[in-house]
C-alpha positions in Angstrom: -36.2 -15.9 30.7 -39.1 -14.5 32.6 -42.9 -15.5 31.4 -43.5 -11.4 30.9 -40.3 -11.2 28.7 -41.7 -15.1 26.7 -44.9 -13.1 26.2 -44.4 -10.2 25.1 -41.4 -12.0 22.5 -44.2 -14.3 21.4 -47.2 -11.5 21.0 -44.2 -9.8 18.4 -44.0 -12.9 16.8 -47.3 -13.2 15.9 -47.9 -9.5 15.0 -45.4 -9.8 12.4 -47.5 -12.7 11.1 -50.8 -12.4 8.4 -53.5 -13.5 11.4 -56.2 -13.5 8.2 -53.8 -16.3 6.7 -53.2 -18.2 9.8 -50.5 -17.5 12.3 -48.3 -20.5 13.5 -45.4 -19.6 16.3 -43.3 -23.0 17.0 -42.4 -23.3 20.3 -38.7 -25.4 20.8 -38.2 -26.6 24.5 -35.8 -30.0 24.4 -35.3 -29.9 28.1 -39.2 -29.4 29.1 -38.1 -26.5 31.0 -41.3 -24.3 30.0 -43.6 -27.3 30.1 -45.5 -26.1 33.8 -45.2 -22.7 32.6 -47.9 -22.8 29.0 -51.4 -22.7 31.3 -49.6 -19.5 32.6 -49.4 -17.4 29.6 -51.5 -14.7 29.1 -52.0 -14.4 25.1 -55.7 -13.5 24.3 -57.2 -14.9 21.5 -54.0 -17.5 20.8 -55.0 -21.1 20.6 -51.9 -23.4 22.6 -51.5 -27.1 21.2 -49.0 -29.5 22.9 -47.0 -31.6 20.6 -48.0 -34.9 22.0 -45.5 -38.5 21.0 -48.6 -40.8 19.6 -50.6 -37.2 18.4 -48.3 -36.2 15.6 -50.5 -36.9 12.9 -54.1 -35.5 14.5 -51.5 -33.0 15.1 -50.3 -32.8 11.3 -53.7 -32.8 9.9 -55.1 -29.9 12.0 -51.9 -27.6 11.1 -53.1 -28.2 7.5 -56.0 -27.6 7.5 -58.0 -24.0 6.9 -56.4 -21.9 9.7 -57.4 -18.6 8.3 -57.8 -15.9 10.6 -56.7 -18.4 14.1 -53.2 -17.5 15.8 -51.6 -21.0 17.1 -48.5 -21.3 19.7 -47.3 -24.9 18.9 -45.4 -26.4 21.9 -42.7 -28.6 21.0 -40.2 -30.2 23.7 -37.6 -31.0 21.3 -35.3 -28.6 19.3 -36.1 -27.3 15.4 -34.7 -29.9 13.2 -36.2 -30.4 9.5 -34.3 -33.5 8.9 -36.7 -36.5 9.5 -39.6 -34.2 11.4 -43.3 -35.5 10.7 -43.9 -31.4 10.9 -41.2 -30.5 8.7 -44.0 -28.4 6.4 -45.4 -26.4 9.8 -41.9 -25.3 10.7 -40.7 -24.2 7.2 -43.9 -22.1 7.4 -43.9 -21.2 10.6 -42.2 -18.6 13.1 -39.5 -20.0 15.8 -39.9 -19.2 19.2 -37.2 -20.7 22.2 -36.7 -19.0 25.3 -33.1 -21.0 26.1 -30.1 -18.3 26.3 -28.8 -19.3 22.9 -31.8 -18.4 21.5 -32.1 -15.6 23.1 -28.8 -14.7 21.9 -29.5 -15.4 18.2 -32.4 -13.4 18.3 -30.7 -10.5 19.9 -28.3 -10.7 17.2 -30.5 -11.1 14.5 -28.7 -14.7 13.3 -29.4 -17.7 11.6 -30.7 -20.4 13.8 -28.2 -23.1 12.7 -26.1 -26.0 14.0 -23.1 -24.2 13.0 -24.4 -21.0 14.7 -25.1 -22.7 17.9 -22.1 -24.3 18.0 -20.4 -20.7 17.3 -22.1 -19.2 20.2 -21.1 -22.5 22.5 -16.9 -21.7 21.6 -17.2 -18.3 22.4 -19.8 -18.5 25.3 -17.5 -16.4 27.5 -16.7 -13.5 25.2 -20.8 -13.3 24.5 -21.5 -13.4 28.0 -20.7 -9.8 28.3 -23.6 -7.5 26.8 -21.3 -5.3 25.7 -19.8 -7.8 23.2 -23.5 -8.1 22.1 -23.9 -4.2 21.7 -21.1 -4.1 19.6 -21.9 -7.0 17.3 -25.2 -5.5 16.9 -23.9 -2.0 15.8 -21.3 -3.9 13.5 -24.0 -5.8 11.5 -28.0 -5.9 11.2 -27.7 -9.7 11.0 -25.4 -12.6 11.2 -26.1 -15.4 8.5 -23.0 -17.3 8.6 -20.7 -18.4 11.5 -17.5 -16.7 10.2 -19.7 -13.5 10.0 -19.8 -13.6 14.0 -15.8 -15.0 14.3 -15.2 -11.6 11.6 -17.6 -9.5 14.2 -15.2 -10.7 17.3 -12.0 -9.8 15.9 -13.2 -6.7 14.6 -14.0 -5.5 18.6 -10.6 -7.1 19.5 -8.4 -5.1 17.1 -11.3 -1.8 17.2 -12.0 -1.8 13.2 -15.3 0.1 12.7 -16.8 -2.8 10.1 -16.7 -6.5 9.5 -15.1 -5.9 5.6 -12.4 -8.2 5.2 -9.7 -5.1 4.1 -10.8 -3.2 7.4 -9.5 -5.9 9.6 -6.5 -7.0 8.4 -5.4 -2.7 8.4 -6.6 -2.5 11.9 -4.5 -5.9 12.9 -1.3 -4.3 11.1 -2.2 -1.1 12.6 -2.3 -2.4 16.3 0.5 -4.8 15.3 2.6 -1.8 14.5 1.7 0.2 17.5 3.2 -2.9 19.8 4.4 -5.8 18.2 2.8 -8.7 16.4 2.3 -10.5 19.5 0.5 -8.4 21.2 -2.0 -8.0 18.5 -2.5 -11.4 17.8 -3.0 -12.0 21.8 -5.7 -9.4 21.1 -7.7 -12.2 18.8 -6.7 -14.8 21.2 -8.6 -12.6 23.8 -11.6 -13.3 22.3 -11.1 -16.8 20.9 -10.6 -16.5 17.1 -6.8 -16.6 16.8 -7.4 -19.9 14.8 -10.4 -17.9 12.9 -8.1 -15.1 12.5 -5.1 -16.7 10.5 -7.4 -19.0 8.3 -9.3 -15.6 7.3 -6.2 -14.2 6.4 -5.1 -17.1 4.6 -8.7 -16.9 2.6 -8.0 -13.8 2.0 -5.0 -12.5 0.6 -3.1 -16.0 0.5 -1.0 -15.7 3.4 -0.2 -18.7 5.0 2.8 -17.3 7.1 2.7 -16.5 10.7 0.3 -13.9 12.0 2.4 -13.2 14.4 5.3 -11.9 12.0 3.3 -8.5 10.9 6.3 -7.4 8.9 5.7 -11.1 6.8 1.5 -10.1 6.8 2.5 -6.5 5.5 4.9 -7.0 2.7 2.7 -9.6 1.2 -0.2 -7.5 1.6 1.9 -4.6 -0.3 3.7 -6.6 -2.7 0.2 -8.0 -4.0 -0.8 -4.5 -4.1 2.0 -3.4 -6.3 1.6 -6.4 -8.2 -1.6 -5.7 -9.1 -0.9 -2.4 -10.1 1.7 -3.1 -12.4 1.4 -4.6 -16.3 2.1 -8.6 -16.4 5.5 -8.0 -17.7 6.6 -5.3 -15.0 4.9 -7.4 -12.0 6.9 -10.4 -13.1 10.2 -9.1 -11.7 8.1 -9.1 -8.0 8.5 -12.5 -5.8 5.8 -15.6 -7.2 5.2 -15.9 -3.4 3.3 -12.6 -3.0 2.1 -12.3 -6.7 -0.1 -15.1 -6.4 -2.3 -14.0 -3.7 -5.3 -11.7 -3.9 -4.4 -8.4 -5.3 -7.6 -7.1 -5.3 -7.9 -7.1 -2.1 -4.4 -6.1 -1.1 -5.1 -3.0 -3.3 -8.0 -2.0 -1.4 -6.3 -2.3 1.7 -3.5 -0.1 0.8 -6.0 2.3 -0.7 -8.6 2.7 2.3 -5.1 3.0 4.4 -3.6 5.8 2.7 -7.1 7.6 2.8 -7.6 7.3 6.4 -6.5 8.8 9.1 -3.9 6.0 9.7 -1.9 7.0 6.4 1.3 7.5 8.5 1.3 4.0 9.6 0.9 2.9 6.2 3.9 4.8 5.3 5.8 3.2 8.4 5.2 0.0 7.1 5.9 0.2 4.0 9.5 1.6 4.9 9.8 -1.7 7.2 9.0 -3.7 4.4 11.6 -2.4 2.2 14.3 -2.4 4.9 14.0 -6.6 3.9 13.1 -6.8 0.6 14.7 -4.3 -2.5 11.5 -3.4 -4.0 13.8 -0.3 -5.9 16.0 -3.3 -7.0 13.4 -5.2 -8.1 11.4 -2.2 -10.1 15.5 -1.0 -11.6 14.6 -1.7 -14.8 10.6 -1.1 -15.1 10.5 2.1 -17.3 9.3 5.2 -15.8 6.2 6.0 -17.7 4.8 2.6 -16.4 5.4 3.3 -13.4 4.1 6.7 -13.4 0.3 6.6 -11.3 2.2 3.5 -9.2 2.8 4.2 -5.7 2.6 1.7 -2.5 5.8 2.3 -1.4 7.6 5.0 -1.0 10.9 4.1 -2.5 9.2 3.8 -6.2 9.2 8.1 -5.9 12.9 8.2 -4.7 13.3 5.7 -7.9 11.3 8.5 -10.1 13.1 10.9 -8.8 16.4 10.1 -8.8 15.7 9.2 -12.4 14.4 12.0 -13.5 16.8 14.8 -11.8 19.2 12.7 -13.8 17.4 12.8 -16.7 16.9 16.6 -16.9 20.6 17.5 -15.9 22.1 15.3 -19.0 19.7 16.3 -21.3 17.5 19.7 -21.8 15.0 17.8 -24.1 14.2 15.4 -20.9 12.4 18.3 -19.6 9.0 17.8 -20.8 8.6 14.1 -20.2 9.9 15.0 -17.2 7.4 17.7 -16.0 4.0 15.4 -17.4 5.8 12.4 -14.9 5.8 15.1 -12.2 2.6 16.0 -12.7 1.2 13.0 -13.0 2.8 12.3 -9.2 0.9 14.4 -7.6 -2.0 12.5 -7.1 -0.3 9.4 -5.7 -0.2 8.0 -2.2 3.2 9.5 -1.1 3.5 12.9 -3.1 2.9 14.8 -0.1 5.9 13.4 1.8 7.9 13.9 -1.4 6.8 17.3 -2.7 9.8 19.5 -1.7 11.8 17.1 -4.3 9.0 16.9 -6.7 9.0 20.9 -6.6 12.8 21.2 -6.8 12.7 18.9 -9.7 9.7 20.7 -11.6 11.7 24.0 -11.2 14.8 22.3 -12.5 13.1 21.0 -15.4 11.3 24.6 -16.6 14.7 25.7 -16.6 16.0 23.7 -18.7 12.8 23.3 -21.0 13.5 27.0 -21.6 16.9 26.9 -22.3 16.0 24.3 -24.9 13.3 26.2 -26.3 16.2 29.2 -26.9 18.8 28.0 -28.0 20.0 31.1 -28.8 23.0 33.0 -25.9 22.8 36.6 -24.8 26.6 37.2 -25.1 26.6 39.3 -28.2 23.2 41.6 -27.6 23.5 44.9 -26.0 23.1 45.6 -22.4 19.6 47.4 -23.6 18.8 44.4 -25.5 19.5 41.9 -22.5 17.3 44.3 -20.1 14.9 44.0 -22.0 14.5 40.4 -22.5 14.8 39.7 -18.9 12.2 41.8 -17.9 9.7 39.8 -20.5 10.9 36.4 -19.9 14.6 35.6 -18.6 13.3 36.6 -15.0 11.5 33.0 -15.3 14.8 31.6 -15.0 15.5 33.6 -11.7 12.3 32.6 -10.1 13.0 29.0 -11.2 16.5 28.7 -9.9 15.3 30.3 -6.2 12.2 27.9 -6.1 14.7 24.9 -6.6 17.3 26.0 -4.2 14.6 26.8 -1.8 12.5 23.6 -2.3 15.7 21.1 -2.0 16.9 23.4 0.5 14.0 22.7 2.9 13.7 19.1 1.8 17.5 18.7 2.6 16.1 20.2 6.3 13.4 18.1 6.6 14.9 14.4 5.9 
């Protein structure tokens, strides 16, 4: 670090200080590297003491004493440890200045100068060589307190997720893990050091101890604990104890944020892959269909609706209005959009047959006059009905 870019680090730490209150900037060189280079600095009006080995407690009794309105640079040639430190009260107290790399690394990342955030930096030295690492870590977080904050900051530039939140990174893994395979995306993490980081986050979590690798594994235990925690105790107990123990909270808010980004089609690919190996319709045969009427995760639950209820409505006109509040209700789920064709073939089908239960009454004995005239108040209903069902199934029929 070059003495112009010490001083002018070391005149901001003592601006940001109370110089009527006495300002105190500790100065940590273990290796004496800086030793020859404290008569050079040019800092008006700053007093420099050398921490000397028999001087500790002249040195003690002058840092407490009435500093008011003096600005000291401590020199210390040994690194900031509170443990066992005859000036343990001055450093609590006082700024921490080091001009090592590490440091200078901490500070540019606004992170707690710790043991275990050293030792962070030291594994991944190579990775935060490159500035642009730093620039990235920087934009991702204000500050770094904790060491798996940084490890969380590295995997989200590996796999490109915009923030450090937990659900944000596991959908962007899945995403890129769906894109290639789940090698590939896991070699991404390895890129940059925190494959072991990576699959004990996960594990933390959502509870998924399997192999990262296997995103297919990662993605149905991240929906199944989403469904699970959508359903009632009773209906979520016919779902696997494997997935329904893990965090479902979480899982939740990953399939939510998903399905509400621009990503949702890769959600919906997944989910498909998850059911090709596990029968979530199986499993959900005998849940009733007003519990599972705002459920949606995967796909196959509105094949499930609908299949029910397009049975339903054909064996029984009274169906019909149960059967058009269900409908309804499915249109603000995750999947009504790929399903709405069926969804609008069905809610024709079941005004039909809501009116025909609401008249009971044929047309067989009244007058041609009489007929007319009821179809042109009402019984063209039916007509429009019966085209917008043929038409809707038609085009879903098209589409599959």
């Amino acid at each position: 670090m070059k003495l112009s870019d010490i001083q002018q680090e070391l005149r901001r730490l003592f601006d940001e200080q109370d110089a009527a209150a006495g300002a105190v900037v500790v100065w940590h060189d273990p290796d004496g590297a800086f030793a020859e280079s404290l008569d050079a600095l040019d800092l008006p009006g700053v007093d420099v003491m050398r921490e000397e080995e028999h001087g500790l407690f002249s040195l003690k009794r002058t840092l407490n004493g009435d500093l008011a309105g003096q600005r000291i640079l401590l020199y210390r040639p040994r690194a900031r440890r509170l443990e066992g430190d005859w000036l343990a009260d001055i450093e609590a107290r006082s700024a921490s200045f080091a001009a090592d790399y590490t440091s200078m690394q901490l500070r540019e990342l606004n992170a707690a100068d710790t043991r275990e955030m050293r030792e962070m930096l030291a594994a991944h030295k190579a990775q935060l060589a490159k500035k642009t690492v730093l620039r990235k870590l920087t934009r991702l977080s204000p500050s770094y307190e904790q060491p798996q904050q940084l490890a969380c900051g590295l995997m989200a530039i590996a796999l490109d997720a915009p923030s450090l939140d937990a659900q944000v990174i596991v959908r962007a893994y899945l995403i890129a893990a769906l894109a290639s395979d789940g090698a590939e995306a896991l070699a991404q993490v390895e890129r940059v050091g925190c494959a072991d980081e990576f699959q004990a986050a996960i594990s933390a979590w959502i509870g998924y101890t399997g192999d990262a690798s296997d995103f297919i594994a990662l993605g149905r235990h991240v929906l199944l604990c989403a469904l699970a925690g959508a359903l009632p105790n009773d209906a979520a107990s016919a779902l696997p104890a494997d997935v329904t123990s893990g965090t479902t909270a979480l899982c939740q808010d990953i399939a939510r944020g998903w399905c509400q980004s621009a990503e949702r089609n890769s959600l919906f690919e997944l989910a498909q892959l998850v059911e090709e190996v596990t029968p979530v319709e199986q499993m959900l045969a005998q849940v009733p269909l007003e519990t599972l009427g705002d459920i949606d995760v995967f796909p196959c639950i509105d094949a499930l609706i609908l299949r029910r209820l397009f049975h339903d409505v054909a064996a029984s006109p009274e169906s019909a209005p149960a059967a058009l509040s269900l409908a309804q209700v499915r249109h603000s789920t995750a999947w009504y959009r790929e399903f709405s064709l069926c969804y609008d073939g069905l809610e024709a089908a079941a005004r039909m047959q809501r009116f025909r239960n609401e008249r009971p009454g044929g047309i067989d004995a009244l007058s041609a006059e009489r007929v007319w005239g009821l179809y042109t108040d009402e019984l063209y209903r039916l007509d429009t009905w019966y085209r917008q069902m043929h038409l809707a199934l038609g085009r879903a029929l098209i589409s599959a």
